[in-house]
N, CA, C and O atoms as a MOPAC input file, in Angstrom:
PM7 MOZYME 1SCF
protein

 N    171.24700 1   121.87400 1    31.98600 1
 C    169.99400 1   121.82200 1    32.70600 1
 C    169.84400 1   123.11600 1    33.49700 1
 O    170.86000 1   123.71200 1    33.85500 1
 N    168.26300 1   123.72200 1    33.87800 1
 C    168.30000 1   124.94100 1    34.45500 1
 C    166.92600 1   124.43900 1    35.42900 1
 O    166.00300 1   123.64400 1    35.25000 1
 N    167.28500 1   125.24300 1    36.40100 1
 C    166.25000 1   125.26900 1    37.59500 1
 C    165.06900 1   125.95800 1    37.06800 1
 O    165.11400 1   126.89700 1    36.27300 1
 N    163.92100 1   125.39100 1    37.59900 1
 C    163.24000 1   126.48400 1    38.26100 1
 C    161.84100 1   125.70900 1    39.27300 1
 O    161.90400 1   124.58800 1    39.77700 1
 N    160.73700 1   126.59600 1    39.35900 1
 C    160.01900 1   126.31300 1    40.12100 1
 C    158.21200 1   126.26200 1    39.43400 1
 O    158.22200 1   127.15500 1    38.58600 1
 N    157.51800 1   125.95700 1    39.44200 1
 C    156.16600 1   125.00800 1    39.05100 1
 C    155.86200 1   126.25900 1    39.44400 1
 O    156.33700 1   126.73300 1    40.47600 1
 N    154.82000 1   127.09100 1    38.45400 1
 C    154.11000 1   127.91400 1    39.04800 1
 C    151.99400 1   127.93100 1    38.75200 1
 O    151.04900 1   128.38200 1    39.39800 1
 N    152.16900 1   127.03100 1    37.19800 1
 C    150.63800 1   126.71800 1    37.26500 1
 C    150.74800 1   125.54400 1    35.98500 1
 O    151.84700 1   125.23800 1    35.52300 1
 N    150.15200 1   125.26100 1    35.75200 1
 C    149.54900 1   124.31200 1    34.74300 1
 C    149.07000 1   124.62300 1    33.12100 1
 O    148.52700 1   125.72400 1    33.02400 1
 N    149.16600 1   123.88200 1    31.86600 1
 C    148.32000 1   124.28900 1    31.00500 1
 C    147.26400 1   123.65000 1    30.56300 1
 O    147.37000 1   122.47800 1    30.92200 1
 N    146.59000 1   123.76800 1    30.14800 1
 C    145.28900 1   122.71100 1    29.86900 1
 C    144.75900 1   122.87900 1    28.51000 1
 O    144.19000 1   123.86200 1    28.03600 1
 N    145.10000 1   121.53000 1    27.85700 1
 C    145.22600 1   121.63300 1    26.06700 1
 C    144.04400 1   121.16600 1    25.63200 1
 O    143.55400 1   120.60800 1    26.61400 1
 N    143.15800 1   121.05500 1    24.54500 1
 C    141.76100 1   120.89600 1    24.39900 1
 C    142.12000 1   119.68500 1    23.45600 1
 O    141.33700 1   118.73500 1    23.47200 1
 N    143.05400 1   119.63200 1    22.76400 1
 C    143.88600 1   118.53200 1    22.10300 1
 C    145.31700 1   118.60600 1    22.02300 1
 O    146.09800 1   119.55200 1    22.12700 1
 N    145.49700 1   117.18000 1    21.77900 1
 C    147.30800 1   117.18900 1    22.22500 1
 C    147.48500 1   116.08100 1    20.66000 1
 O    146.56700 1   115.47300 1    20.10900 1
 N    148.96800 1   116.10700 1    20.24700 1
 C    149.12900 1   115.25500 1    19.64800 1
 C    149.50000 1   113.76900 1    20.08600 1
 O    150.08900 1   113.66200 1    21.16200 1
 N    149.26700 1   112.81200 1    19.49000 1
 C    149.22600 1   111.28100 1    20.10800 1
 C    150.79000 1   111.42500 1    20.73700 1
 O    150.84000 1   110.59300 1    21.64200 1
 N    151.80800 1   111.97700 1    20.66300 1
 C    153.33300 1   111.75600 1    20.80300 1
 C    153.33300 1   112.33700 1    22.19000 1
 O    154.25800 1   112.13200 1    22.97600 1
 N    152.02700 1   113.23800 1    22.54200 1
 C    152.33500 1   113.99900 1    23.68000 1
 C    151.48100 1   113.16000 1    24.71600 1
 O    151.72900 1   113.40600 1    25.89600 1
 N    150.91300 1   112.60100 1    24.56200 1
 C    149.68800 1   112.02400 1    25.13400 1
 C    150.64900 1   111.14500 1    26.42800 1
 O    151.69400 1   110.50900 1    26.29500 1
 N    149.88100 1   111.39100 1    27.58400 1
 C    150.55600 1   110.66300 1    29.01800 1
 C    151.70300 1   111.54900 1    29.83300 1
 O    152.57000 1   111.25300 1    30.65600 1
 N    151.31900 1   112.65900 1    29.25900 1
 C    152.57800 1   114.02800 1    30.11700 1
 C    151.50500 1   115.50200 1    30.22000 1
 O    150.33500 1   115.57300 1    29.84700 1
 N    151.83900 1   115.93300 1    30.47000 1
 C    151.74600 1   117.80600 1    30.95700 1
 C    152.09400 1   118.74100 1    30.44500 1
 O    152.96600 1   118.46900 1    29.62000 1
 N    151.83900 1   119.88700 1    30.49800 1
 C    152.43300 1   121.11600 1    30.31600 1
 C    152.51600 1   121.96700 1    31.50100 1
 O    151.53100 1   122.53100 1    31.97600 1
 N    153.63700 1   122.05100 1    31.95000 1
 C    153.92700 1   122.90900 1    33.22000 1
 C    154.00700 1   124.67200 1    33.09500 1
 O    154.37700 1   125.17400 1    32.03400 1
 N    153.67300 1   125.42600 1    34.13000 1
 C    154.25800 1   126.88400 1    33.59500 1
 C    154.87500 1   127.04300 1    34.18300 1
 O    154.34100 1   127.15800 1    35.28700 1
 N    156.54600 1   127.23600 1    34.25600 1
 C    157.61700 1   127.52800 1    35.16600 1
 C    158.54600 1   128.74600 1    34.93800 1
 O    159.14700 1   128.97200 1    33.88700 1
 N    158.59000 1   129.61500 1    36.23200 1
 C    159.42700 1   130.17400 1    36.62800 1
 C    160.90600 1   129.86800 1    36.58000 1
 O    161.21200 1   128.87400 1    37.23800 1
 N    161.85200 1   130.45500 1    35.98900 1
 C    163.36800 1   129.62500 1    36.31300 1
 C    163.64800 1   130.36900 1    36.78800 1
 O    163.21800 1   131.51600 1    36.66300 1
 N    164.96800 1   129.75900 1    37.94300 1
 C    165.79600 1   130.77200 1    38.90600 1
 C    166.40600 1   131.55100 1    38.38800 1
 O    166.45200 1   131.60800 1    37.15900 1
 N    167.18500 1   132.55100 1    39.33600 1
 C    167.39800 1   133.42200 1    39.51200 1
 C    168.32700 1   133.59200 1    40.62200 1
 O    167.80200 1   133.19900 1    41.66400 1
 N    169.71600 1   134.10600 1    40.81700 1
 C    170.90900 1   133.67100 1    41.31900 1
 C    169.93700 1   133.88600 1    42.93600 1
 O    169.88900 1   132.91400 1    43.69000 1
 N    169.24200 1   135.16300 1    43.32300 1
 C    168.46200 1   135.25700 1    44.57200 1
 C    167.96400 1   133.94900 1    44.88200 1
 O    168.09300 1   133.51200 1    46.02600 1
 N    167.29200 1   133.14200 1    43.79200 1
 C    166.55000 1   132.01100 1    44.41500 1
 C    167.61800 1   130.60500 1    44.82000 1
 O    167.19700 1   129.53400 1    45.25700 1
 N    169.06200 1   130.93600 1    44.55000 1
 C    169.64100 1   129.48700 1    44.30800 1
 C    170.03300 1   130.20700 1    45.89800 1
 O    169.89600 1   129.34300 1    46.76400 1
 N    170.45900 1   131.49900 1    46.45600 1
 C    171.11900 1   131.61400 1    47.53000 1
 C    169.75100 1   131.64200 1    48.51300 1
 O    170.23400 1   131.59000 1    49.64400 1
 N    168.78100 1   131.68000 1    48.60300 1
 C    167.51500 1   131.33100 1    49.06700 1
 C    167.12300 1   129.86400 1    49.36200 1
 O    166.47300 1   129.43600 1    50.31600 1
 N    167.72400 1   129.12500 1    48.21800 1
 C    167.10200 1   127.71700 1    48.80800 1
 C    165.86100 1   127.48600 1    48.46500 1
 O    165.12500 1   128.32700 1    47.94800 1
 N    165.53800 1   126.27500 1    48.74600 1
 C    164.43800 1   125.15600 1    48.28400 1
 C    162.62000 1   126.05100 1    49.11100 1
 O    161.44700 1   125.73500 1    48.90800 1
 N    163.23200 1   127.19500 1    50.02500 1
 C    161.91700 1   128.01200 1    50.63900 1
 C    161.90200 1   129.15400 1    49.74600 1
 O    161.06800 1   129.95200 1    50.17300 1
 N    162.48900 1   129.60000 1    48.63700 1
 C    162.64700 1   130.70400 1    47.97900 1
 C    161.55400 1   130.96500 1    47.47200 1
 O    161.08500 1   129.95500 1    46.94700 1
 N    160.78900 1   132.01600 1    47.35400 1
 C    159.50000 1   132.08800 1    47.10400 1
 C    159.30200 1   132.27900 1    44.99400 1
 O    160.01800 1   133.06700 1    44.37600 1
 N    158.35000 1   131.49300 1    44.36900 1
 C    158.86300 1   131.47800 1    42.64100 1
 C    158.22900 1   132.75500 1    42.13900 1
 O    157.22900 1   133.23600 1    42.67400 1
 N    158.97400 1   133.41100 1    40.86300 1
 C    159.30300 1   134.69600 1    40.56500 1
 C    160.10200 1   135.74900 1    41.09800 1
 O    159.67500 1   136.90300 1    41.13500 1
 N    160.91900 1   135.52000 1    41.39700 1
 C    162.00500 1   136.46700 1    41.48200 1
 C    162.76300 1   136.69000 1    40.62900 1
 O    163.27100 1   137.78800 1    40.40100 1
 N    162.92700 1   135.79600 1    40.10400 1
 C    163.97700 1   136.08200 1    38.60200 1
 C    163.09300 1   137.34900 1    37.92200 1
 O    161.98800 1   137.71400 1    38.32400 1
 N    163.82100 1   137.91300 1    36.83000 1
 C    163.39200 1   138.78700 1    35.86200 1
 C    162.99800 1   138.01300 1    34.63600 1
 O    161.93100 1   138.43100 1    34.18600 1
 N    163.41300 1   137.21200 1    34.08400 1
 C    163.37000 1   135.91500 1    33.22800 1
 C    161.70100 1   135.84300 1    33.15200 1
 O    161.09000 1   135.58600 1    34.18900 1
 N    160.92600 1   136.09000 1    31.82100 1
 C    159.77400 1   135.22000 1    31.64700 1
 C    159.64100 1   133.95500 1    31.76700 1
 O    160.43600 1   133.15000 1    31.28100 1
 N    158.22900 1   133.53100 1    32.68400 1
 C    158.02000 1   131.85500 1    32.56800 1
 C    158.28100 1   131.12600 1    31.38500 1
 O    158.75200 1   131.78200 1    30.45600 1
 N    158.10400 1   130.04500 1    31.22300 1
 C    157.57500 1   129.07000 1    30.18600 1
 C    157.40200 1   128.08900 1    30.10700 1
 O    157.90600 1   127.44000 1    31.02300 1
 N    156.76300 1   127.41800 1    29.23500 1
 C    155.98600 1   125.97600 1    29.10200 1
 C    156.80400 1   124.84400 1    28.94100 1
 O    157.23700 1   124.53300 1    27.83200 1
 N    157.15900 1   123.91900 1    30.41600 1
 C    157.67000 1   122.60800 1    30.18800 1
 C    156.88600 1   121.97200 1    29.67300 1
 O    155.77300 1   122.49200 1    29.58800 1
 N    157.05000 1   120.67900 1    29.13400 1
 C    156.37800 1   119.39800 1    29.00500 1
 C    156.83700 1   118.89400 1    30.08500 1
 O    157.86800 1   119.28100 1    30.63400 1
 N    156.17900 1   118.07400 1    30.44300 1
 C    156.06800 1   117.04800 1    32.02900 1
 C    154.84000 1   115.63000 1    31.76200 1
 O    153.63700 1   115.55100 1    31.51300 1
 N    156.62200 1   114.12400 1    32.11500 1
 C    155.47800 1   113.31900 1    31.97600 1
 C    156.29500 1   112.66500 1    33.58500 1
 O    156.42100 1   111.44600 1    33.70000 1
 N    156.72100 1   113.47900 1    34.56200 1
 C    157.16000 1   113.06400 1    35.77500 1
 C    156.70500 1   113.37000 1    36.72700 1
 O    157.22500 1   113.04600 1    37.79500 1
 N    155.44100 1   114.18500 1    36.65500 1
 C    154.37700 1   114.24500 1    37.72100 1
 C    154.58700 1   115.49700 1    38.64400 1
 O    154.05500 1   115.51400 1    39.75400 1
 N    155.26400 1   116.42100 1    38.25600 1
 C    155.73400 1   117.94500 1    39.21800 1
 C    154.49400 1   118.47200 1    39.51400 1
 O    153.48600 1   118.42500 1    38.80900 1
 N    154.61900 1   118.94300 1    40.52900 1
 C    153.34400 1   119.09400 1    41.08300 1
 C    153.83800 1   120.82500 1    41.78600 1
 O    154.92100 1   121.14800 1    42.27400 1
 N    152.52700 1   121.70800 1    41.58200 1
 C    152.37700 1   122.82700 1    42.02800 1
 C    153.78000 1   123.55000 1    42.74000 1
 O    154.30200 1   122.65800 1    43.40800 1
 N    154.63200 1   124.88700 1    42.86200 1
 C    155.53200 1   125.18500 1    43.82100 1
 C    156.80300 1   124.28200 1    44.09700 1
 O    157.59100 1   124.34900 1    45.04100 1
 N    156.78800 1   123.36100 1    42.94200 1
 C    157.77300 1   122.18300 1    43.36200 1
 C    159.04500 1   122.83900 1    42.15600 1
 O    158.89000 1   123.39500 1    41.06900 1
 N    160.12400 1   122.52300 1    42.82400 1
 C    161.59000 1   122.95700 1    41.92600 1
 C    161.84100 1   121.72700 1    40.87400 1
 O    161.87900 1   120.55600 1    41.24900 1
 N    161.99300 1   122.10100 1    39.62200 1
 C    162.40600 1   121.01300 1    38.81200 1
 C    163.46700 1   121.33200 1    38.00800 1
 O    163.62800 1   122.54900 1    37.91700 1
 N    164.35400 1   120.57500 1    37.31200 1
 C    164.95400 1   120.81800 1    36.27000 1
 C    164.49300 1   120.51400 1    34.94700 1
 O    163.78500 1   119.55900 1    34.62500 1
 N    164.95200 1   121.39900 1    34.22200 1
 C    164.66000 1   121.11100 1    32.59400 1
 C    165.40500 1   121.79400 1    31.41300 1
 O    165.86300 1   122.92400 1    31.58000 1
 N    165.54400 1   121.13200 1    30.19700 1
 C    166.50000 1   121.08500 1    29.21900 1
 C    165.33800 1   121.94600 1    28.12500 1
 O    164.20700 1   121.60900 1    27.77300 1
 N    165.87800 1   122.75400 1    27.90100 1
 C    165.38500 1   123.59400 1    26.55300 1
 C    165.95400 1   123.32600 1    25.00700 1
 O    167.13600 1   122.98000 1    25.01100 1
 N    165.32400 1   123.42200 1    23.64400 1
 C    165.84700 1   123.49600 1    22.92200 1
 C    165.76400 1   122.25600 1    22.17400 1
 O    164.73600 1   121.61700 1    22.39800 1
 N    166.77700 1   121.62200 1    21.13700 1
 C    166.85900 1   120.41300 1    20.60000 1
 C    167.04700 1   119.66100 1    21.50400 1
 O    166.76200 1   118.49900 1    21.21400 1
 N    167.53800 1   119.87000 1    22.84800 1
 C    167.42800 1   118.19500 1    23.28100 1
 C    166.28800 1   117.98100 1    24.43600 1
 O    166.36200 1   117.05800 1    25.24600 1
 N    165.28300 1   118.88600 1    24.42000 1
 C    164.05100 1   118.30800 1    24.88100 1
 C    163.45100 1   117.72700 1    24.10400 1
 O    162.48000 1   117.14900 1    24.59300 1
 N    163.62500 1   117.56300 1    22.72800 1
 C    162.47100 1   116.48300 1    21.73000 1
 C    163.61200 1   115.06900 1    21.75400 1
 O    163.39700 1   114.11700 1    21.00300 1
 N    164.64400 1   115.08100 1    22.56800 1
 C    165.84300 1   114.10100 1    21.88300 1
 C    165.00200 1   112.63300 1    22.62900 1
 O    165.26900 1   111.48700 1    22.26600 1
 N    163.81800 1   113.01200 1    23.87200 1
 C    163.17600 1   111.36200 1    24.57300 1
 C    162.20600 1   110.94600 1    23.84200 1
 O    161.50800 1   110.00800 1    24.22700 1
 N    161.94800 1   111.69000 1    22.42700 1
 C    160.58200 1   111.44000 1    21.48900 1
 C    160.70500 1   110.30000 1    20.94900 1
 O    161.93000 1   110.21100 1    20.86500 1
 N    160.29200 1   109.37900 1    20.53100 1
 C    160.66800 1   108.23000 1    18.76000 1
 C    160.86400 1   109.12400 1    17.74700 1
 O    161.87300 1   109.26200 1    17.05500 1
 N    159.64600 1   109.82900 1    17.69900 1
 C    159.50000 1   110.67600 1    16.44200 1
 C    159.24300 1   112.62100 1    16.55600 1
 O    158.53600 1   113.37600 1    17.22300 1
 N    160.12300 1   112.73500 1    15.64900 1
 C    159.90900 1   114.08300 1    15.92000 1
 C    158.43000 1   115.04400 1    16.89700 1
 O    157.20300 1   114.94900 1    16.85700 1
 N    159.20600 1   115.73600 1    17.52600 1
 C    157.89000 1   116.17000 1    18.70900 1
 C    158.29800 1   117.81300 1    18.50500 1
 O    159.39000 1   118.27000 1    18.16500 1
 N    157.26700 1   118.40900 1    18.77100 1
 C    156.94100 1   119.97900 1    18.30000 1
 C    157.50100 1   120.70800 1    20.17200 1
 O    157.08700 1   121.85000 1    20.36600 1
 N    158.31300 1   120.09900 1    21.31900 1
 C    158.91000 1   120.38800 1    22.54800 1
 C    159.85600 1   120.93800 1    22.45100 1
 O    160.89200 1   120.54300 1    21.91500 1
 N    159.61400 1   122.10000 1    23.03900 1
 C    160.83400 1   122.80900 1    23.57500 1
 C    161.54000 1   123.29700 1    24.94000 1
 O    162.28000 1   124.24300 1    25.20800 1
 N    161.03200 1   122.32400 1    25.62200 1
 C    161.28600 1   122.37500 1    26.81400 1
 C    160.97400 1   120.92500 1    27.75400 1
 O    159.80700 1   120.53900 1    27.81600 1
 N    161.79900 1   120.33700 1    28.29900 1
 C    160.94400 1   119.29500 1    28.67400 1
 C    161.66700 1   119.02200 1    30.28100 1
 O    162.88100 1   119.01200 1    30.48300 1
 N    160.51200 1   118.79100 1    31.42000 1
 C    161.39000 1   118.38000 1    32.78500 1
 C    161.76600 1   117.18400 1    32.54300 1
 O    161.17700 1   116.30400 1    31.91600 1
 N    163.34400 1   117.16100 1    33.35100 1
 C    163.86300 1   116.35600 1    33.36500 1
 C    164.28400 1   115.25400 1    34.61100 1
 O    164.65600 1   114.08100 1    34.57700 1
 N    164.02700 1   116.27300 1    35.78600 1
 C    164.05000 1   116.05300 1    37.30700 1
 C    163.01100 1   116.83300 1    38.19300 1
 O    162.49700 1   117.95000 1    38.13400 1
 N    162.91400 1   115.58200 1    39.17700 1
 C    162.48000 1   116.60600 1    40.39400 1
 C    163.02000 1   117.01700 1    41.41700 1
 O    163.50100 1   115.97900 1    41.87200 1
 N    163.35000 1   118.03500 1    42.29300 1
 C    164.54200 1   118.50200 1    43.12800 1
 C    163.81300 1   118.11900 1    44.30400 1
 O    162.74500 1   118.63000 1    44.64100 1
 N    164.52200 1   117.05100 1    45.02600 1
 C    164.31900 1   117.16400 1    46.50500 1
 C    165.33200 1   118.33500 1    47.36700 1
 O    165.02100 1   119.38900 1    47.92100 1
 N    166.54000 1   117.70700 1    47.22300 1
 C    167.63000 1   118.42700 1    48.21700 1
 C    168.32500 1   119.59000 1    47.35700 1
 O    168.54400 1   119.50100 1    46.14900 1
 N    168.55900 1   120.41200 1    47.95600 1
 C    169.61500 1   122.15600 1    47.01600 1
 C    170.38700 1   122.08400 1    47.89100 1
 O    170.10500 1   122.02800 1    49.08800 1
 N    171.73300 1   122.07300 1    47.28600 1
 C    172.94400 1   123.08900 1    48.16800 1
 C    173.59700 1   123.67200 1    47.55600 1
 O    174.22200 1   123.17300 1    46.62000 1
 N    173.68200 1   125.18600 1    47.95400 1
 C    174.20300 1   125.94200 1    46.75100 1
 C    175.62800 1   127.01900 1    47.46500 1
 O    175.49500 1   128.10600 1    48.02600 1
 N    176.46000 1   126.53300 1    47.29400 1
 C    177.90600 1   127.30800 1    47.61100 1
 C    178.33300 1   127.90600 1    46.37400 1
 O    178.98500 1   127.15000 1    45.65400 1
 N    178.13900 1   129.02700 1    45.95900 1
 C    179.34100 1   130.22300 1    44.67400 1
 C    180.19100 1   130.29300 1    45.54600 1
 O    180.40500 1   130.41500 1    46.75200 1
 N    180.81300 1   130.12300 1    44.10300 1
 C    182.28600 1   129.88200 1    43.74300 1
 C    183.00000 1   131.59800 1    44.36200 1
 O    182.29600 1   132.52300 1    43.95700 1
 N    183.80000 1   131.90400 1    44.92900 1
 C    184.46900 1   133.21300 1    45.24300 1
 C    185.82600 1   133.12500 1    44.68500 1
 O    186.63700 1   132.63000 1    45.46700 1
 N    186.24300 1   133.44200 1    43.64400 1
 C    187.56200 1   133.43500 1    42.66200 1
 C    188.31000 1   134.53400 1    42.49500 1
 O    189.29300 1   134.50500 1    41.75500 1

């Protein structure tokens, strides 16, 4: 799973029936600055291009979420789904201590 932060919305003119009752988010993912920053870290700092979650958990604007890329964002489908990204959480609380080895 990888962080990041809600930065706008997409708005589809048609969706397929499998997608129907979720979102498309545009998210920022962190960036080691934003994990030692915390939950006030302002989104885009990373170098990392955005990209398009699916969202049927209601993330809303500037809000931190997690999400799974790849084959196992279509793995909550019945039937095969055209997702490559899908939130999986919403982050209330961060605490972030690196590791010094």
């Amino acid at each position: 799973m990888k962080l990041g932060t809600v930065i706008g919305r997409v708005t589809l003119s048609q969706a397929m029936d499998s997608l129907k009752g979720g979102r498309f988010l545009i998210v920022s993912p962190f960036s080691r600055e934003q994990f030692a920053a915390g939950l006030n870290a302002p989104a885009g700092m990373g170098q990392d291009p955005s990209l398009v979650v699916y969202d049927d958990l209601g993330a809303d604007a500037r809000q931190i979420i997690g999400y799974e890329e790849g084959r196992e964002a279509a793995q909550p489908f019945a039937r095969p789904t055209p997702v490559d990204a899908i939130n999986t959480v919403l982050v209330d609380e961060m605490f972030y201590s690196p590791w010094r080895g």
